[in-house]
ROMI-301809 format. One record per atom (N, C-alpha, C, CB): atom name; residue number from 1; z, y, x; residue in three letters. Coordinates in steps of 0.05 Angstrom, whole numbers, padded with zeros to 5 digits. Glycine has a CB too. Layout:
<pts>
PT,torvo,vose,c3,c2,c1,lumtor
PT,CA,NUM,Z,Y,X,ALA
...
</pts>
This chain:
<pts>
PT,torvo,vose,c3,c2,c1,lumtor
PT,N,1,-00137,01021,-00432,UNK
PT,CA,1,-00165,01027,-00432,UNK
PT,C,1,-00175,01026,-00461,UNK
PT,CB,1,-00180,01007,-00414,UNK
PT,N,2,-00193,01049,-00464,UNK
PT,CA,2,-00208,01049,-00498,UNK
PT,C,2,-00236,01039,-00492,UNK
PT,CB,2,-00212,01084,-00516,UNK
PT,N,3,-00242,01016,-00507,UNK
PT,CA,3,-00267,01016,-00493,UNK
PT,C,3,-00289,01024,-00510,UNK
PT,CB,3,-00273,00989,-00481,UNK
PT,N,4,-00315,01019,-00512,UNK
PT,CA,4,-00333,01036,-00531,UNK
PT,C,4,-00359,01013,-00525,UNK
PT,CB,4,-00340,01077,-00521,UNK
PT,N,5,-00378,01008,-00552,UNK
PT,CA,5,-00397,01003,-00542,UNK
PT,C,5,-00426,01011,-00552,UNK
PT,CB,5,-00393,00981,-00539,UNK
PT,N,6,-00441,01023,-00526,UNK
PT,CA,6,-00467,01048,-00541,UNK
PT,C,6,-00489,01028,-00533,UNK
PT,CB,6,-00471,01089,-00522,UNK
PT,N,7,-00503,01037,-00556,UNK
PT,CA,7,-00526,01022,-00551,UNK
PT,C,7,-00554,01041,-00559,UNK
PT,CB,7,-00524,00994,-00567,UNK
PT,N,8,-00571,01034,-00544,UNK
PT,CA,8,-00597,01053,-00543,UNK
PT,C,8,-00622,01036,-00541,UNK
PT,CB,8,-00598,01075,-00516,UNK
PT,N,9,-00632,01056,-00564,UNK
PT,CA,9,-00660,01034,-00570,UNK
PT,C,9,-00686,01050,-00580,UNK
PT,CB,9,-00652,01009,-00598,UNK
PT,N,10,-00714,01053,-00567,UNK
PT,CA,10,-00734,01065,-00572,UNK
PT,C,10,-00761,01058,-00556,UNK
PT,CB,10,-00726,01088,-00571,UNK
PT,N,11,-00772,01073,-00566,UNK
PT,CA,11,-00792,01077,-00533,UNK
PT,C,11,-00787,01092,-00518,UNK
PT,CB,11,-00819,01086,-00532,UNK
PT,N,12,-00799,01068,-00488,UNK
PT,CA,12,-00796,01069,-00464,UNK
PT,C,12,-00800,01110,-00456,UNK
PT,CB,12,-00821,01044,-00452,UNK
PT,N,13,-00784,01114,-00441,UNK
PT,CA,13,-00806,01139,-00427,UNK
PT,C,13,-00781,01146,-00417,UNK
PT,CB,13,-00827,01165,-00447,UNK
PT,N,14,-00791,01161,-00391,UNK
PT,CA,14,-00787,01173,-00358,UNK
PT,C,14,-00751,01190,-00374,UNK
PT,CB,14,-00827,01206,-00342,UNK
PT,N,15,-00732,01185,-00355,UNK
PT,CA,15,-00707,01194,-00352,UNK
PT,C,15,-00692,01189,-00380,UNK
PT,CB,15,-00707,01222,-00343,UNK
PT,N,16,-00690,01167,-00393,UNK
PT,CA,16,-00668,01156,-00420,UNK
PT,C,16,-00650,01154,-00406,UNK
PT,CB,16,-00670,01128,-00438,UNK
PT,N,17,-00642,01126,-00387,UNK
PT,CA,17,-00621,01121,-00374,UNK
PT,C,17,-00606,01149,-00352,UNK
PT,CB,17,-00632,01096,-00358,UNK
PT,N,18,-00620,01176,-00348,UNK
PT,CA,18,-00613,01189,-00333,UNK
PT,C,18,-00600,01213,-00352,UNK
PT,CB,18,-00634,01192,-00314,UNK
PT,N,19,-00613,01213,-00375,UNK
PT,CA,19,-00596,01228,-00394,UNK
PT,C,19,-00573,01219,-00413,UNK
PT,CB,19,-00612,01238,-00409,UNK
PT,N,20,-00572,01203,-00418,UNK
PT,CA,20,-00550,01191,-00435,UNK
PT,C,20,-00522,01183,-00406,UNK
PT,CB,20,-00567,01156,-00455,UNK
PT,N,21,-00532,01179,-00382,UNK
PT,CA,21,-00506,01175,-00371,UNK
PT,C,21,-00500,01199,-00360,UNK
PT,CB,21,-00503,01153,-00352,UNK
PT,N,22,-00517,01221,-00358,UNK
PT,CA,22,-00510,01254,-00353,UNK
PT,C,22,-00491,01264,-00376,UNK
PT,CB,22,-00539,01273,-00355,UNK
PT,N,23,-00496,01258,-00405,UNK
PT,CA,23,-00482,01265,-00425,UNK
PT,C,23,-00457,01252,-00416,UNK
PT,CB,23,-00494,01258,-00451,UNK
PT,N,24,-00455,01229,-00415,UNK
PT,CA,24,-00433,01207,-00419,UNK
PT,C,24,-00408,01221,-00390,UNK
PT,CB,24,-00450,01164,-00412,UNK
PT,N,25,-00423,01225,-00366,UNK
PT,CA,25,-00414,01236,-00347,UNK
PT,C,25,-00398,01272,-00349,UNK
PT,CB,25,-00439,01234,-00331,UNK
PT,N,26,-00412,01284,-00367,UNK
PT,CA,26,-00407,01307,-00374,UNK
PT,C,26,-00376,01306,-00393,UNK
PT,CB,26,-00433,01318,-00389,UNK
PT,N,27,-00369,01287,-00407,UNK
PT,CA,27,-00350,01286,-00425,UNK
PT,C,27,-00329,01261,-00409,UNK
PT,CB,27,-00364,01280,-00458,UNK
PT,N,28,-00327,01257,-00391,UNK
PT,CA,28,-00313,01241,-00365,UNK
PT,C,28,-00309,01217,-00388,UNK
PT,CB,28,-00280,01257,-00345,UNK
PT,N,29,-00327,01204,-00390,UNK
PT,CA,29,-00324,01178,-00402,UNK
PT,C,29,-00337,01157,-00384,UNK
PT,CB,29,-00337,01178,-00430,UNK
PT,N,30,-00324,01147,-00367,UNK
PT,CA,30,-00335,01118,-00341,UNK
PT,C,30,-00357,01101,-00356,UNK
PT,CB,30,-00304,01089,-00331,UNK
PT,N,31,-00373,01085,-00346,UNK
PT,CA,31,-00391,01067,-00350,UNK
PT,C,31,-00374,01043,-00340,UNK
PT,CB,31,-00418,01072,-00336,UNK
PT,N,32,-00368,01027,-00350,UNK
PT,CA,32,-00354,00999,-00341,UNK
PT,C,32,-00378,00974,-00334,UNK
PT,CB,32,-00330,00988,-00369,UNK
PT,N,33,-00406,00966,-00353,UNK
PT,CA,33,-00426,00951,-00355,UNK
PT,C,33,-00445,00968,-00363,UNK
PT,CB,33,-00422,00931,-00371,UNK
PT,N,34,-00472,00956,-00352,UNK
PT,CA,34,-00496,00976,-00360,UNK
PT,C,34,-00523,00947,-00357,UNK
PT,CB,34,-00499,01012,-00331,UNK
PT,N,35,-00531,00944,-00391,UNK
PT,CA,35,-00547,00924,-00385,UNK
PT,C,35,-00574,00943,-00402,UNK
PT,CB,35,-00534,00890,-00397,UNK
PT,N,36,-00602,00935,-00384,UNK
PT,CA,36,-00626,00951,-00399,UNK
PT,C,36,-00652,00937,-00395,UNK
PT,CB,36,-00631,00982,-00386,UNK
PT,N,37,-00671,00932,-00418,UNK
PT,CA,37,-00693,00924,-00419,UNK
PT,C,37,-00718,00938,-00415,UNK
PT,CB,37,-00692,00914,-00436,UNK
PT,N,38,-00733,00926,-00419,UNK
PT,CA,38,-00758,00944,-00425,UNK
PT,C,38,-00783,00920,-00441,UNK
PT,CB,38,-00770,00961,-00389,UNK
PT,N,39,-00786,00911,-00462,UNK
PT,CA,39,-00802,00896,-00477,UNK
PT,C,39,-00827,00905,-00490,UNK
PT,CB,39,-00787,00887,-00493,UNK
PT,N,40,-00846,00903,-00484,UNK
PT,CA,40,-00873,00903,-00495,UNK
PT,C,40,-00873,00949,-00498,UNK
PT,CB,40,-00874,00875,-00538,UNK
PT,N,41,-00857,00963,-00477,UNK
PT,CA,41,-00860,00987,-00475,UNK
PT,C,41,-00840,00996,-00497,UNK
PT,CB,41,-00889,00995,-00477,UNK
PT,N,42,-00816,00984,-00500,UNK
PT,CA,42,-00798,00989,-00514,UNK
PT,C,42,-00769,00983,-00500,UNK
PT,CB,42,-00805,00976,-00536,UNK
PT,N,43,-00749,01006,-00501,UNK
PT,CA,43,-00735,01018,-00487,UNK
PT,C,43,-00708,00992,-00494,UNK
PT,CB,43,-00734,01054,-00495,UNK
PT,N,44,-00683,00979,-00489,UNK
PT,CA,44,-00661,00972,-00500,UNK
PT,C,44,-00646,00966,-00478,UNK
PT,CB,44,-00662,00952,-00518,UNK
PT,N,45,-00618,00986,-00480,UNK
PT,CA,45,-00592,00993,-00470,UNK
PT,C,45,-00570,00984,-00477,UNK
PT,CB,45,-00588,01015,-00472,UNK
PT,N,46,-00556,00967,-00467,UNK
PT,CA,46,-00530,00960,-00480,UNK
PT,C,46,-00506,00982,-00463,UNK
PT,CB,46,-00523,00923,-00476,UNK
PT,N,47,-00484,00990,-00464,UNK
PT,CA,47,-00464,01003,-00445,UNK
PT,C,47,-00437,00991,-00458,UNK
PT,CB,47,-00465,01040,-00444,UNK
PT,N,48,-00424,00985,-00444,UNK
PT,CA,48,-00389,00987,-00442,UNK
PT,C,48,-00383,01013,-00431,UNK
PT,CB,48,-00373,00963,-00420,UNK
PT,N,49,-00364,01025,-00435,UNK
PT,CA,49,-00352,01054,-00434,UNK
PT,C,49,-00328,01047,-00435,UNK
PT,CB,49,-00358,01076,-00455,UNK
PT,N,50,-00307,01068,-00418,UNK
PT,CA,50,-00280,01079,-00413,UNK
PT,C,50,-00282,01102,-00435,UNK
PT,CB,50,-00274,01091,-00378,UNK
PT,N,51,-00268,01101,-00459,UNK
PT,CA,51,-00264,01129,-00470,UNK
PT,C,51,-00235,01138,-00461,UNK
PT,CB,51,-00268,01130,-00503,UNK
PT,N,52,-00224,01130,-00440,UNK
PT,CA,52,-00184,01134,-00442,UNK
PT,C,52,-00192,01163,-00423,UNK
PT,CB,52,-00153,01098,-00418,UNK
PT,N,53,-00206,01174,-00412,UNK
PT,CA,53,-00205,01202,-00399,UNK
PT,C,53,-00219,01224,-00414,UNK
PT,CB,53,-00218,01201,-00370,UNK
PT,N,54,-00233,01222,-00430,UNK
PT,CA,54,-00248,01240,-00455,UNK
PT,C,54,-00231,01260,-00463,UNK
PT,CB,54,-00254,01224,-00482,UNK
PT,N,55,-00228,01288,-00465,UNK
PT,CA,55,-00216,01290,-00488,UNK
PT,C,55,-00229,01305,-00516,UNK
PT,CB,55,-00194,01302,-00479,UNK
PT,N,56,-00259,01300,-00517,UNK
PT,CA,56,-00279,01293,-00546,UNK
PT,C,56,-00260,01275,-00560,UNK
PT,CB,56,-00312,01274,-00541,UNK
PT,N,57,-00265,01285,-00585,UNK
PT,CA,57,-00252,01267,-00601,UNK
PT,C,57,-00286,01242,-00609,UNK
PT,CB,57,-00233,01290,-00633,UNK
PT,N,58,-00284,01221,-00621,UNK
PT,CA,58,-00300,01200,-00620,UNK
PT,C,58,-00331,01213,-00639,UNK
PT,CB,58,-00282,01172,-00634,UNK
PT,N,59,-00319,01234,-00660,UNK
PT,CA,59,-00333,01237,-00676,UNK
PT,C,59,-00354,01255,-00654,UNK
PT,CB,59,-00319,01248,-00701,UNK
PT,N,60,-00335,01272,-00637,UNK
PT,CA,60,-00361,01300,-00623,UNK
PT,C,60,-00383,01283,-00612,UNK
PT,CB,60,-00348,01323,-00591,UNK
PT,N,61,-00366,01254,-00596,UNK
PT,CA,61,-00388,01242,-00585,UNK
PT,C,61,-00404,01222,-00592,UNK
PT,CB,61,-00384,01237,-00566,UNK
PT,N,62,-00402,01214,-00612,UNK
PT,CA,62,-00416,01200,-00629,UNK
PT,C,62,-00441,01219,-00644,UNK
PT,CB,62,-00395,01188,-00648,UNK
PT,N,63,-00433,01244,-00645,UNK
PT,CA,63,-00454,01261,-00659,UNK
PT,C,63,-00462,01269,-00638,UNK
PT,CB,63,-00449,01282,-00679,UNK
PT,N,64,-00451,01270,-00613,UNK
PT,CA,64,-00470,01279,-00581,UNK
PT,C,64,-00484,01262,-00580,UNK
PT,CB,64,-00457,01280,-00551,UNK
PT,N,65,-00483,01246,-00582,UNK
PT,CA,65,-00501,01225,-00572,UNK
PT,C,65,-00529,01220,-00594,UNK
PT,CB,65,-00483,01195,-00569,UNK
PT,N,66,-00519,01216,-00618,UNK
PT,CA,66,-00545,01215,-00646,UNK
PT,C,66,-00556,01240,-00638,UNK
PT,CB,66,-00533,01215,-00686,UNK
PT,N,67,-00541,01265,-00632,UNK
PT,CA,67,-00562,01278,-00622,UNK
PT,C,67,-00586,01291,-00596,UNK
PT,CB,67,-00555,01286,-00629,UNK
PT,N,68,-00571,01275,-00570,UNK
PT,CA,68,-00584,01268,-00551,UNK
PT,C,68,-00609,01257,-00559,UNK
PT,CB,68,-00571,01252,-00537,UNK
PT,N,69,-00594,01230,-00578,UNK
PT,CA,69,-00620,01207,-00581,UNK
PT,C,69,-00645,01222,-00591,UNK
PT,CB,69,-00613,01181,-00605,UNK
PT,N,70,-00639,01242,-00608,UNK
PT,CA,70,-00663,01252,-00632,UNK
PT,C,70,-00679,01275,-00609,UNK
PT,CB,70,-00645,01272,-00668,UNK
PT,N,71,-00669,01289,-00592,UNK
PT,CA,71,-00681,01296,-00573,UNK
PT,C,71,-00697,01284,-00556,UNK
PT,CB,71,-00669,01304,-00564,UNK
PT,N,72,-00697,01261,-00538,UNK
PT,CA,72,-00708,01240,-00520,UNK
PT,C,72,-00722,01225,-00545,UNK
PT,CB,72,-00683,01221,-00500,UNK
PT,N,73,-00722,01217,-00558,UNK
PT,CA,73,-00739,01198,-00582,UNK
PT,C,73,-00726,01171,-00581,UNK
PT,CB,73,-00774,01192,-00574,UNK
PT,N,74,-00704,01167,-00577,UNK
PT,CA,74,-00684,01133,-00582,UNK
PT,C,74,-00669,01137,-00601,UNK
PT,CB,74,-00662,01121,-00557,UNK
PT,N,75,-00658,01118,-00611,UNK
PT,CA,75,-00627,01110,-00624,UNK
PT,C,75,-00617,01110,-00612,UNK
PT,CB,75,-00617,01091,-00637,UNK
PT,N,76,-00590,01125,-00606,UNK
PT,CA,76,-00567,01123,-00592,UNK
PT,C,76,-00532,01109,-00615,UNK
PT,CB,76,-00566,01157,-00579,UNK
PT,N,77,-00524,01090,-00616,UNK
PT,CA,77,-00503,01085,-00630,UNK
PT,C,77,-00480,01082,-00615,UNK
PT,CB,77,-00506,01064,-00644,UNK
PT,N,78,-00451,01094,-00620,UNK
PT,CA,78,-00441,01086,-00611,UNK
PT,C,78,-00406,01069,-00621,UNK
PT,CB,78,-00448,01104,-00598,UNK
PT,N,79,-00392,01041,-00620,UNK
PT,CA,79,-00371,01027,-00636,UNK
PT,C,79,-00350,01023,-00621,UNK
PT,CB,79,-00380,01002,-00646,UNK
PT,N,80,-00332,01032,-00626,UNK
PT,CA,80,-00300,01018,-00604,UNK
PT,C,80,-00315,00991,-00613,UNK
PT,CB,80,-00253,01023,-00618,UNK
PT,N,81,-00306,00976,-00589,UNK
PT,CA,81,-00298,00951,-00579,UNK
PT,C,81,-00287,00942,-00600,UNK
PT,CB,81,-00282,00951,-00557,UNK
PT,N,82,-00270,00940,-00607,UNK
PT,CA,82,-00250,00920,-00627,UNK
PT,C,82,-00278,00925,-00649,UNK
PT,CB,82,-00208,00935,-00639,UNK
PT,N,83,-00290,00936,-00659,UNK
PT,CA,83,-00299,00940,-00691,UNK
PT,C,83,-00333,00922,-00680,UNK
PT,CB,83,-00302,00986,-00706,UNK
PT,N,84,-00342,00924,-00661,UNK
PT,CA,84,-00364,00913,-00645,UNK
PT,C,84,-00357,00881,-00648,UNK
PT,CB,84,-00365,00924,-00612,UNK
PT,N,85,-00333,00879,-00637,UNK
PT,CA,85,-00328,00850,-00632,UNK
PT,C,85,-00319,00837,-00663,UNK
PT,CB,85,-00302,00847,-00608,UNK
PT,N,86,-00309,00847,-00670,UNK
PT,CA,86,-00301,00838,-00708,UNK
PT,C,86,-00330,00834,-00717,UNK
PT,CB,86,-00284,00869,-00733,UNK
PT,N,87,-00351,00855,-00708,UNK
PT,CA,87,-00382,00860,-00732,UNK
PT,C,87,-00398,00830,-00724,UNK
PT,CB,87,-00409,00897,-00721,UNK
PT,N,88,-00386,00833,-00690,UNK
PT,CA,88,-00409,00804,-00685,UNK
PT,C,88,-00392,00771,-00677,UNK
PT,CB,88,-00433,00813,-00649,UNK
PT,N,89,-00373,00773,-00686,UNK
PT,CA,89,-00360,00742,-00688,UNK
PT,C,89,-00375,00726,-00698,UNK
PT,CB,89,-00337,00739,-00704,UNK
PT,N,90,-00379,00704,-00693,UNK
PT,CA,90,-00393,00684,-00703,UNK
PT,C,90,-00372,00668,-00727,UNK
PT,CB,90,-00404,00665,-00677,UNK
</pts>
């Protein structure tokens, strides 16, 4: 398993969560965890992802996604696992 981890962050507004896992769905990349807020009208998404059925290479969807985000009005980021878990070790 490759795992990935995207994270999305903006203002709130009607179908974020329905487009970013349409994209994510479109390029057969599974959702494994899906955690989402909504604070003072401000949007925040965490995802775990399956990238092992993709065959995007990381870069297409990493720039699919920055550019989803810039369409809908969020940040969309997305880090393998291993480089996520190294950035936030305590």
């Amino acid at each position: 398993m490759k795992k990935a981890i995207i994270t999305v962050v903006g203002k709130d507004s009607v179908g974020i969560i329905a487009k970013v896992c349409t994209y994510l769905s479109e390029k057969n990349i599974n959702i494994l965890d899906i955690s989402q807020t909504i604070t003072g009208g401000y949007f925040n998404m965490m995802m775990v992802v399956d990238l092992q059925l993709t065959s995007s290479s990381l870069d297409e969807i990493d720039n699919g996604l920055a550019a989803l985000g810039n369409e809908i009005g969020v940040l969309i980021k997305m880090q393998l696992e291993e480089i996520f878990t190294s950035m936030h070790r305590i």
